[in-house]
KOLVOTOR-957213 format. One line per 3 residues: number of its first residue (from 1); their letters; for each residue x, y, z of N, C-alpha, C. Coordinates in steps of 0.02 Angstrom, whole numbers, always signed. Layout:
<pts>
NUM = A = X Y Z X Y Z X Y Z ~ ...
</pts>
This chain:
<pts>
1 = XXX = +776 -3301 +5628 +839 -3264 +5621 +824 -3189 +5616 ~ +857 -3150 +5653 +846 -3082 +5659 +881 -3053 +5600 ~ +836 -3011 +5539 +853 -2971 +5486 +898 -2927 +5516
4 = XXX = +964 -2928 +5462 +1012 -2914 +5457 +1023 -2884 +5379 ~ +1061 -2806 +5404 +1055 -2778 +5326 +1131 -2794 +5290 ~ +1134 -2823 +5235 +1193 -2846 +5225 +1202 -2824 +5130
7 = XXX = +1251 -2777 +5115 +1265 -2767 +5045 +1279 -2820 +5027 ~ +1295 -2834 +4949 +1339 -2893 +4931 +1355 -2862 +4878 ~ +1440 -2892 +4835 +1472 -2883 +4794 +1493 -2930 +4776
10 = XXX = +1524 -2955 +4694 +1589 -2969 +4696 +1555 -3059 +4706 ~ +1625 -3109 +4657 +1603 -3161 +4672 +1682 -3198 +4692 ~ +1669 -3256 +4716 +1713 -3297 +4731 +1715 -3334 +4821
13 = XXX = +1784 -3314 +4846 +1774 -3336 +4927 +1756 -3288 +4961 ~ +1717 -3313 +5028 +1653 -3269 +5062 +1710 -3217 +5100 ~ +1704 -3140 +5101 +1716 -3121 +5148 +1678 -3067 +5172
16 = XXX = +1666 -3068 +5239 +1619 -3024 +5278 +1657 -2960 +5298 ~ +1638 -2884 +5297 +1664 -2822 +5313 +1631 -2804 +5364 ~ +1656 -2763 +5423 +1625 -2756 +5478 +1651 -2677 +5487
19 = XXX = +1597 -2609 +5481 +1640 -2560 +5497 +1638 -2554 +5570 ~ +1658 -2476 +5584 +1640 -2464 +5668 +1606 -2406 +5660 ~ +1644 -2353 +5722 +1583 -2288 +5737 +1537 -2272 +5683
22 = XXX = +1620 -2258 +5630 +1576 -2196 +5564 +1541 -2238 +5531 ~ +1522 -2308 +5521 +1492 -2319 +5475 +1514 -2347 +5399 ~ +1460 -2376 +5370 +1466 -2414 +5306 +1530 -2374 +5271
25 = XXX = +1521 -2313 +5254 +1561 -2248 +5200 +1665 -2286 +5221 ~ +1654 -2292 +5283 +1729 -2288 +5308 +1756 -2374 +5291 ~ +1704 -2422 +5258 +1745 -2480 +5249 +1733 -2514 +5185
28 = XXX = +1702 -2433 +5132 +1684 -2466 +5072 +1748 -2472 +5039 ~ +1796 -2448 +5039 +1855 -2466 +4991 +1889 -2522 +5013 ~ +1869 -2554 +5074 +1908 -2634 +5089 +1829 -2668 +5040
31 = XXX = +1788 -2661 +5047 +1723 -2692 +5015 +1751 -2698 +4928 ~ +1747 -2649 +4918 +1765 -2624 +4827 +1824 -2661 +4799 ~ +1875 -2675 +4859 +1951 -2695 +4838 +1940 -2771 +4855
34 = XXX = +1904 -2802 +4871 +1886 -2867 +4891 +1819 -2896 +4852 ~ +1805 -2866 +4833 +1758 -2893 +4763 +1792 -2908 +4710 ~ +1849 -2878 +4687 +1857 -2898 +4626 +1898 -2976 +4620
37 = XXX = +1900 -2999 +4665 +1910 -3090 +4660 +1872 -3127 +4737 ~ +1812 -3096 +4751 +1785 -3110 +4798 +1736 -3100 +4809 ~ +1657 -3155 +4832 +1612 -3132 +4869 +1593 -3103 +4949
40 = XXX = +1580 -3028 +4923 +1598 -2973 +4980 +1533 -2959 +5018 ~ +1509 -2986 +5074 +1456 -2950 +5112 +1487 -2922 +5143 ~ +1476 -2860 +5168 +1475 -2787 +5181 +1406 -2779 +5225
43 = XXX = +1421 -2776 +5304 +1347 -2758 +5340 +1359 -2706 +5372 ~ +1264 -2706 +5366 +1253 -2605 +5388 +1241 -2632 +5482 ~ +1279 -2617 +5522 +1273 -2623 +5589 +1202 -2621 +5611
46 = XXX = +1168 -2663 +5667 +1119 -2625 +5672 +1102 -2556 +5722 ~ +1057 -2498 +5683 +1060 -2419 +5730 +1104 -2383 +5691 ~ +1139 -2424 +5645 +1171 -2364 +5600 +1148 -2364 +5527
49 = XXX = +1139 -2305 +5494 +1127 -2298 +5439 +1051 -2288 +5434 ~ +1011 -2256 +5485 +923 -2278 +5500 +913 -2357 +5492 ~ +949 -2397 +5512 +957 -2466 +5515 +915 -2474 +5576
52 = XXX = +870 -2533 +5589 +826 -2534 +5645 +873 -2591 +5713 ~ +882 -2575 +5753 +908 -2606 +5799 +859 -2673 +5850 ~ +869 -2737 +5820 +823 -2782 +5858 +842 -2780 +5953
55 = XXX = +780 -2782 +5980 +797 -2787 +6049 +835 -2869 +6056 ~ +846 -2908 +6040 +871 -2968 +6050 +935 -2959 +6041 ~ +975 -2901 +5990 +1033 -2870 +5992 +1062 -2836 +6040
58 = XXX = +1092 -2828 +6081 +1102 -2791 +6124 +1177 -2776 +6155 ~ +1222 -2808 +6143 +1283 -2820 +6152 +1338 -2848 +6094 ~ +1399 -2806 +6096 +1421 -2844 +6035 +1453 -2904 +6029
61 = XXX = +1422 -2945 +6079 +1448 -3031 +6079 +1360 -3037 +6050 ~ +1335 -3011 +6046 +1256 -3021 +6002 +1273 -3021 +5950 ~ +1299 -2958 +5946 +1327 -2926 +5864 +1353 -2991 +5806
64 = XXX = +1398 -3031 +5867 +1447 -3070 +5833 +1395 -3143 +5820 ~ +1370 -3178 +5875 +1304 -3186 +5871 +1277 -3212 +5810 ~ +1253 -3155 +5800 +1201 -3131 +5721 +1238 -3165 +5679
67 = XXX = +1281 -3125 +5663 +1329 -3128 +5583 +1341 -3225 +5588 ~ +1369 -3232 +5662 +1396 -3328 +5627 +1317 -3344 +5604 ~ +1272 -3324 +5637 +1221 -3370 +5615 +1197 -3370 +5539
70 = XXX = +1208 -3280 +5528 +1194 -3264 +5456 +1229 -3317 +5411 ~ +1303 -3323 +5412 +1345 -3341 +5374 +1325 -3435 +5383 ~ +1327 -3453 +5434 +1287 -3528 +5426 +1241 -3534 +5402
73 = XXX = +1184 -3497 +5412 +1132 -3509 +5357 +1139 -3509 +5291 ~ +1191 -3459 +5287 +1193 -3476 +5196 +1259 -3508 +5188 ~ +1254 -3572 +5249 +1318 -3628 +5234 +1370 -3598 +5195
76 = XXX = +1402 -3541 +5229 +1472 -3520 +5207 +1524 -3530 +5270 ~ +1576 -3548 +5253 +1639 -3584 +5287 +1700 -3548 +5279 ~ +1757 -3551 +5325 +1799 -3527 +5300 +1803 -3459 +5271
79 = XXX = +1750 -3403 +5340 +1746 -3344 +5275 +1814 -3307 +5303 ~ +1823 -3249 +5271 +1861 -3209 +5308 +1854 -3145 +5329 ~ +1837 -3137 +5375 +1833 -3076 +5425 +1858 -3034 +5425
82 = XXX = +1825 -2950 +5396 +1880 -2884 +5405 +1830 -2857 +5452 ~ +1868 -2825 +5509 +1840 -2770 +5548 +1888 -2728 +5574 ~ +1838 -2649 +5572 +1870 -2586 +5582 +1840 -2584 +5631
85 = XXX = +1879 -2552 +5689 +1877 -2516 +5745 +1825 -2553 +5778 ~ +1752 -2532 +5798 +1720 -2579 +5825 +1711 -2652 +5795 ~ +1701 -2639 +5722 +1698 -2681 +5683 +1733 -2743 +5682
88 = XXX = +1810 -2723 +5713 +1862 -2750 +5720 +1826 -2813 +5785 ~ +1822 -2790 +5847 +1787 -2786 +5907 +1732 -2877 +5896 ~ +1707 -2862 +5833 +1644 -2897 +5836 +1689 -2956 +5785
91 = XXX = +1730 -2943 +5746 +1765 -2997 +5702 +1792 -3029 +5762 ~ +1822 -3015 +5797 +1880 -3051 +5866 +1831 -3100 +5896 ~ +1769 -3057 +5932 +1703 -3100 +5954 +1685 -3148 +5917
94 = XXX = +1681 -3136 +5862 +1656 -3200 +5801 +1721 -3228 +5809 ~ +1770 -3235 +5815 +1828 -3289 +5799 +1810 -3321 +5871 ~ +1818 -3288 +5936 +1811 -3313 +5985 +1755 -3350 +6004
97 = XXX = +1696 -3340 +5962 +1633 -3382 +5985 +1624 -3445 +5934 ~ +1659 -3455 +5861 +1631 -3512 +5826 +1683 -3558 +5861 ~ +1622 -3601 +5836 +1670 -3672 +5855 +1661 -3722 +5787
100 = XXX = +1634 -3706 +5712 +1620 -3752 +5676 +1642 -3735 +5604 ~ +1702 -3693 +5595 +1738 -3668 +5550 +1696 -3613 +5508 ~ +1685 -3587 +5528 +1621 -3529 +5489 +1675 -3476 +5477
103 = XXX = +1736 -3452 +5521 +1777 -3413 +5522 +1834 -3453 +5489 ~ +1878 -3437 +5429 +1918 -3461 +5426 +1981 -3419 +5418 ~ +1961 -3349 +5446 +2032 -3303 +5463 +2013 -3240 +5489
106 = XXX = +2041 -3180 +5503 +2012 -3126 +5546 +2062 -3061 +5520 ~ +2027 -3028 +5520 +2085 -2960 +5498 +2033 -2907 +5561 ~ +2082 -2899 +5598 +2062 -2837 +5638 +2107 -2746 +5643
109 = XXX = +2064 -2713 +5593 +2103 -2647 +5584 +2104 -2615 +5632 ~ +2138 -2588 +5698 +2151 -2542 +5734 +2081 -2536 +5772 ~ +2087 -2602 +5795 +1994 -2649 +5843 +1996 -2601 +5893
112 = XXX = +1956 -2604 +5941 +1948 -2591 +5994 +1927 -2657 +6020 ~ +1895 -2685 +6083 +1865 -2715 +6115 +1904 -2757 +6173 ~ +1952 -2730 +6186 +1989 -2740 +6243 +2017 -2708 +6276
115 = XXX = +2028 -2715 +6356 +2063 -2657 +6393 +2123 -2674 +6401 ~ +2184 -2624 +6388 +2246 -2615 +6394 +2284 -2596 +6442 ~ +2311 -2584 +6501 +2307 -2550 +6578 +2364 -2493 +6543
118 = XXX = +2415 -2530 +6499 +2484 -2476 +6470 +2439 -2446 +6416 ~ +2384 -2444 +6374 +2382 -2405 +6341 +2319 -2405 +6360 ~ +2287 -2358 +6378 +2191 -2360 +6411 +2178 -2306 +6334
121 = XXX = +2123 -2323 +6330 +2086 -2280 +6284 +2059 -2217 +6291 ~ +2078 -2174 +6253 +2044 -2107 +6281 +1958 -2118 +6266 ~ +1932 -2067 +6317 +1861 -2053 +6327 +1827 -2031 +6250
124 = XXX = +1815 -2075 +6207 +1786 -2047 +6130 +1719 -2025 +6111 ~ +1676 -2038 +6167 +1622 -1992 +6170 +1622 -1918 +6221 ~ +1673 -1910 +6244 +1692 -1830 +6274 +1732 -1785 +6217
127 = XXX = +1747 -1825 +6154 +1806 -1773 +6110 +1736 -1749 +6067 ~ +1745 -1675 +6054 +1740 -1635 +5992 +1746 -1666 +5920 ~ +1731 -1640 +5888 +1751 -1651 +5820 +1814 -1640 +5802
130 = XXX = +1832 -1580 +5809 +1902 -1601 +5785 +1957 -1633 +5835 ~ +1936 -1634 +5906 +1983 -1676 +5931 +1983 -1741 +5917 ~ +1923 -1791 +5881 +1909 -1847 +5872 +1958 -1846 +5795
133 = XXX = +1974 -1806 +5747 +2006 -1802 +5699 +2080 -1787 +5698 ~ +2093 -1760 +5794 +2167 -1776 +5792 +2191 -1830 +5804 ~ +2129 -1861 +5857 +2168 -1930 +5866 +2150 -1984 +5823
136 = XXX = +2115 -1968 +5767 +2109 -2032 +5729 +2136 -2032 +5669 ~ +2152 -1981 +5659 +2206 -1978 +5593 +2288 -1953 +5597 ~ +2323 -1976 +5558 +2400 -1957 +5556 +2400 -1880 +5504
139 = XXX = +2343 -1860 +5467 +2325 -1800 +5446 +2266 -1784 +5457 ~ +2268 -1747 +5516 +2186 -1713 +5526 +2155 -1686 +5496 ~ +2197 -1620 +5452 +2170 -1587 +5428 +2133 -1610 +5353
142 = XXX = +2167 -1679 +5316 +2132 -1705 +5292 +2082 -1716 +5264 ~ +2066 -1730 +5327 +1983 -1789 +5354 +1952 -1740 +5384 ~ +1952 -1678 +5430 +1908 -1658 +5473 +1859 -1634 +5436
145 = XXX = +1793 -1606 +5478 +1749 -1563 +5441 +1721 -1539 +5485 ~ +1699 -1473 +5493 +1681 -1436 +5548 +1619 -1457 +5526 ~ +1561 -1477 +5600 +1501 -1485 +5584 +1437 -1456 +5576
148 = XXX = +1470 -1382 +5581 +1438 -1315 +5524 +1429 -1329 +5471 ~ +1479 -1363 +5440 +1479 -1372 +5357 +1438 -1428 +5333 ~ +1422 -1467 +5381 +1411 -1543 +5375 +1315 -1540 +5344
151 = XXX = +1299 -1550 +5318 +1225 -1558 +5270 +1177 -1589 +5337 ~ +1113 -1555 +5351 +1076 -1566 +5413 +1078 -1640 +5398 ~ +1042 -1666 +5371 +1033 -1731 +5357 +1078 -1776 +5360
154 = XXX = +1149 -1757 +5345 +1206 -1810 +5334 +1230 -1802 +5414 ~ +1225 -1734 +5453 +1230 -1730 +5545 +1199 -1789 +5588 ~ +1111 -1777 +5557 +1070 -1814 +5569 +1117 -1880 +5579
157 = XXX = +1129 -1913 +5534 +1132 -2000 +5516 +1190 -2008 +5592 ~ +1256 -1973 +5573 +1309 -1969 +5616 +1295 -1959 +5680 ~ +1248 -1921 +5721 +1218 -1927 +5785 +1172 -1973 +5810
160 = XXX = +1132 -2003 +5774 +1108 -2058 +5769 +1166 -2136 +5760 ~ +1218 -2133 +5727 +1273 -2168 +5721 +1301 -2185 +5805 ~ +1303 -2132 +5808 +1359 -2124 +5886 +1317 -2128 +5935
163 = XXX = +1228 -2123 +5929 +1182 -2158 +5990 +1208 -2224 +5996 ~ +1226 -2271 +5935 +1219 -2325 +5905 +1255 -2348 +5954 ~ +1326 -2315 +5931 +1383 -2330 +5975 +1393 -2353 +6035
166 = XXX = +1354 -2293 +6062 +1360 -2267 +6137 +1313 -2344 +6164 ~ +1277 -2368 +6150 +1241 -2420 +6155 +1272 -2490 +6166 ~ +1322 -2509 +6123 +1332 -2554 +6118 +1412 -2555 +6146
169 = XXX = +1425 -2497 +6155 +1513 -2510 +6171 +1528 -2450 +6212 ~ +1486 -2424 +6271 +1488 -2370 +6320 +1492 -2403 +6402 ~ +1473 -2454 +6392 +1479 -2473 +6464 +1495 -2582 +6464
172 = XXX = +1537 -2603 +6491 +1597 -2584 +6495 +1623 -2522 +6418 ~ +1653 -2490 +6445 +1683 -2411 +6380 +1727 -2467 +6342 ~ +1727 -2471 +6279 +1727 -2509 +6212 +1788 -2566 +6219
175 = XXX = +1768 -2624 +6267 +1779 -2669 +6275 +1737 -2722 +6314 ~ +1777 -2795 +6291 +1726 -2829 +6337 +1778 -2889 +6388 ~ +1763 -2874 +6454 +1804 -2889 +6508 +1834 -2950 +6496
178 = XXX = +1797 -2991 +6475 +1833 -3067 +6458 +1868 -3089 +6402 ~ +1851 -3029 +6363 +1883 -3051 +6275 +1962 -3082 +6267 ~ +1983 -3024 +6298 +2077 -3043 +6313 +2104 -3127 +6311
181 = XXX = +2075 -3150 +6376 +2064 -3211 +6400 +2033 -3245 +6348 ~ +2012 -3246 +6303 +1957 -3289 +6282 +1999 -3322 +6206 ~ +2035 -3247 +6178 +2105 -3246 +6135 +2124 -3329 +6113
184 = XXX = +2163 -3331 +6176 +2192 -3349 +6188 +2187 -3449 +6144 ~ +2126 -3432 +6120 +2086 -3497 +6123 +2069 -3494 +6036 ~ +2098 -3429 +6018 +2074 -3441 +5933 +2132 -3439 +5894
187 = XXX = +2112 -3514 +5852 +2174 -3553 +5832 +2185 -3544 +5747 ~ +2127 -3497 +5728 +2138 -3466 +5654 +2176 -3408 +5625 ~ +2219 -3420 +5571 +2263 -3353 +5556 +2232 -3281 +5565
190 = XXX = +2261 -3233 +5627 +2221 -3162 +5635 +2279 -3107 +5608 ~ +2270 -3057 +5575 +2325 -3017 +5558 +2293 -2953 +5603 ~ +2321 -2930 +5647 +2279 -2850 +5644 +2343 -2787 +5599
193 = XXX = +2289 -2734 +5581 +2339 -2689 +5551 +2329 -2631 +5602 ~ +2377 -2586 +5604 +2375 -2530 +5665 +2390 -2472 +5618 ~ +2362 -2411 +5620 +2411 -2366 +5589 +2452 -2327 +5649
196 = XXX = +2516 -2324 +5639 +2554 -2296 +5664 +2553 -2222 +5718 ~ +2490 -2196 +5689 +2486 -2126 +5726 +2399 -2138 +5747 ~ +2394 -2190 +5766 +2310 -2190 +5799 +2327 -2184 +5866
199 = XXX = +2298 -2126 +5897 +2284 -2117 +5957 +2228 -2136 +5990 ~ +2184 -2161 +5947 +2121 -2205 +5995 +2139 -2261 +6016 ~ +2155 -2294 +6001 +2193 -2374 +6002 +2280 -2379 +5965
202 = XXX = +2311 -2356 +6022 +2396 -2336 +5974 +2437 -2411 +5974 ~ +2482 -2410 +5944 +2514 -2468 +5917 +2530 -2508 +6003 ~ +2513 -2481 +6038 +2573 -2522 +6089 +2494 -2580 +6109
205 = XXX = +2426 -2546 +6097 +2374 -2579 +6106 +2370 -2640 +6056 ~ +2377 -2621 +5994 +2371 -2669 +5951 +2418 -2721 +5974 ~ +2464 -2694 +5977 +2522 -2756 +6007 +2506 -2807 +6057
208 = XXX = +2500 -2782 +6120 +2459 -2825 +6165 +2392 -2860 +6130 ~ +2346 -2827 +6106 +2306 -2858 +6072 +2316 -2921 +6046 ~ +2342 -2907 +5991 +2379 -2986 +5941 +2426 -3025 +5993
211 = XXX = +2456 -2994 +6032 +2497 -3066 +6081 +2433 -3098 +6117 ~ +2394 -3089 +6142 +2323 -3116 +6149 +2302 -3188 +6105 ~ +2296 -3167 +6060 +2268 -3209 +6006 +2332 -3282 +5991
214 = XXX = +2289 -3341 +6000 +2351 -3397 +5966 +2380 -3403 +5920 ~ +2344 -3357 +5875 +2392 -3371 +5799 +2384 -3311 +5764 ~ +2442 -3270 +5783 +2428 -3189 +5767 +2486 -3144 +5746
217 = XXX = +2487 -3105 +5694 +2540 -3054 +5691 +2508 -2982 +5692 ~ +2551 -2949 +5690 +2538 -2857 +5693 +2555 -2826 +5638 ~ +2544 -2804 +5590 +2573 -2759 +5570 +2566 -2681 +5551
220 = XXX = +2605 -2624 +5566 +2580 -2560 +5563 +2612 -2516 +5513 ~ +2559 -2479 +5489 +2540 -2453 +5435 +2568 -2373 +5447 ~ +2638 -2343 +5418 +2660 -2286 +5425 +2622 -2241 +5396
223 = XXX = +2618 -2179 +5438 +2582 -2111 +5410 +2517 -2104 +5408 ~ +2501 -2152 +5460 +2402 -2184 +5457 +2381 -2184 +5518 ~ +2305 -2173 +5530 +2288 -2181 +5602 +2272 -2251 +5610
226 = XXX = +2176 -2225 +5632 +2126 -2248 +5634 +2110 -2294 +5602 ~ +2132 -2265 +5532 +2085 -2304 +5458 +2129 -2308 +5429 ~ +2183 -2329 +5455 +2245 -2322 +5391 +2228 -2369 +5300
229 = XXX = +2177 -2391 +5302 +2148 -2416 +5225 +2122 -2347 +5185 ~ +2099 -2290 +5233 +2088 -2244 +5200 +2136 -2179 +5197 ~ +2184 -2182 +5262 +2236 -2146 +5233 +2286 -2156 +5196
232 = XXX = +2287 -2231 +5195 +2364 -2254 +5160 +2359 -2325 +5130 ~ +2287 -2321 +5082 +2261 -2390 +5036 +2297 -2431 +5024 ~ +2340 -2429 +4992 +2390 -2456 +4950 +2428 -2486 +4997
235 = XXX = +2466 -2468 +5052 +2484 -2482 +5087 +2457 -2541 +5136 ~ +2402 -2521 +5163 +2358 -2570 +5187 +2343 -2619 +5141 ~ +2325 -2629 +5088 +2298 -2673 +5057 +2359 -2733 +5013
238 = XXX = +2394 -2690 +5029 +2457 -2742 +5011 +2448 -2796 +5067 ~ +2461 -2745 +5134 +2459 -2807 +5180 +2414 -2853 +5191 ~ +2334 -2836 +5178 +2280 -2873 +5173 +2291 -2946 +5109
241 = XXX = +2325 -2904 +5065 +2344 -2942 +5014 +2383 -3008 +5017 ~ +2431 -3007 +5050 +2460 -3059 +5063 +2481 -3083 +5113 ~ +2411 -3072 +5156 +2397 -3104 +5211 +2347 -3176 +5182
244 = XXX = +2302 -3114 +5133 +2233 -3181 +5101 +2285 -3240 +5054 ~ +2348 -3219 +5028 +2360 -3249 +4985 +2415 -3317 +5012 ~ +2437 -3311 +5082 +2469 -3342 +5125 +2420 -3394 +5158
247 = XXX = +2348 -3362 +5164 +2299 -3411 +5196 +2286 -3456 +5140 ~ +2262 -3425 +5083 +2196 -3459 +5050 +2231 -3512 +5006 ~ +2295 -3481 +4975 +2341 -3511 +4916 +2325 -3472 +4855
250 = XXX = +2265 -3405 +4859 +2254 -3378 +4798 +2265 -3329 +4781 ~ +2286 -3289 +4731 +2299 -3225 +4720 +2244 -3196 +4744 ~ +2253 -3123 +4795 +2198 -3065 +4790 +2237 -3009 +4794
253 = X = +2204 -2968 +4710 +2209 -2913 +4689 +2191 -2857 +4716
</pts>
């Protein structure tokens, strides 16, 4: 089994966190808010974070791959799946590739990994910095940071991040041709959340997205992009909330 860097938190039912571009930082508050009545692995992608990238990895139907096998080895069932943006991408793949209940639900935040013809994705390795902060937030000014300001070292990690990227979701450009189709075939509760003002993947994508999927709703998150868990927590996590609590039968706080 190919080492896999995986945090852990938090005890109870298994659920796995999957970020995207930015990294671990952008999906610790779904991690933090899902520990406290839950066992939370939280994985560091591999190529991100000085994370070593196995050559046997190479695609993110690998990606997805990995993780079922991780999660069967340590005979966990029924986990539930959060993924952001790419992250999102590789949760869908994992729903679409088990066949032995290892997945027992999917939350995809404002995924990528499919092509849309009505909503195509803009080019996200041609944007700037702050054009990448207009279209991924509903407040740019926010979130941005000119990368003058940015600490050599913490530049470092983030260019190294987006090699990562560019690797695994640059060609086909951050989708995978058959995924759509493949949807169609996963029969476990999927919620995706959209925020309302994401211009990388905008609501009309998410939409098509989840009509894809056999057993799927949408819901979008006002005044939020990209990450709407980090622009608009509370908000998001309500909905996460009683989505888990509609699946499982249990309260999550």
């Amino acid at each position: 089994m190919t080492s896999l860097t995986i945090t852990e938190s938090g005890s109870g039912p298994a659920v796995l966190v999957l970020h995207g571009g930015a990294g671990t930082f952008s999906v610790a508050g779904i991690a933090e808010h899902f520990a406290r009545t839950s066992h939370v692995l939280t994985a560091t992608l591999p190529g991100w974070n000085g994370t070593a990238r196995p050559d046997e990895i190479d695609t993110i139907a690998d990606l997805a791959a990995a993780y079922l096998t991780l999660l069967r080895e340590r005979e966990l069932h029924e986990v539930l799946v959060i993924g952001s943006s790419v992250g999102g991408w590789i949760a869908a793949e994992m729903a679409a590739q088990d066949r032995t209940g290892t997945v027992g639900r999917v939350v995809l935040i404002d995924a990528t990994g499919v092509w849309i013809d009505e909503a195509p994705m803009p080019d996200f390795f041609a944007l700037d910095a702050r054009a990448i902060a207009e279209y991924s937030y509903h407040d740019p000014d926010r979130f941005y940071q000119d990368p003058a300001d940015v600490p050599a070292a913490q530049l470092a990690v983030r260019q190294a991040n987006m090699v990562a990227l560019r690797h695994f979701a640059s060609d086909p450009y951050m989708h995978d041709p058959s995924l759509l189709e493949r949807l169609s075939g996963v029969t476990v509760p999927a919620l995706l959340v959209w925020g309302a003002s994401d211009r990388v993947v905008t609501p009309a994508y998410g939409a098509a997205y989840a009509a894809a999927f056999g057993n799927a709703r949408l819901e979008i998150i006002s005044e939020a992009g990209h990450l709407p868990h980090m622009e608009q927590p509370d908000a998001t996590f309500a909905v996460l909330d009683a989505f888990a609590n509609q699946v499982s039968g249990t309260p999550a706080r």
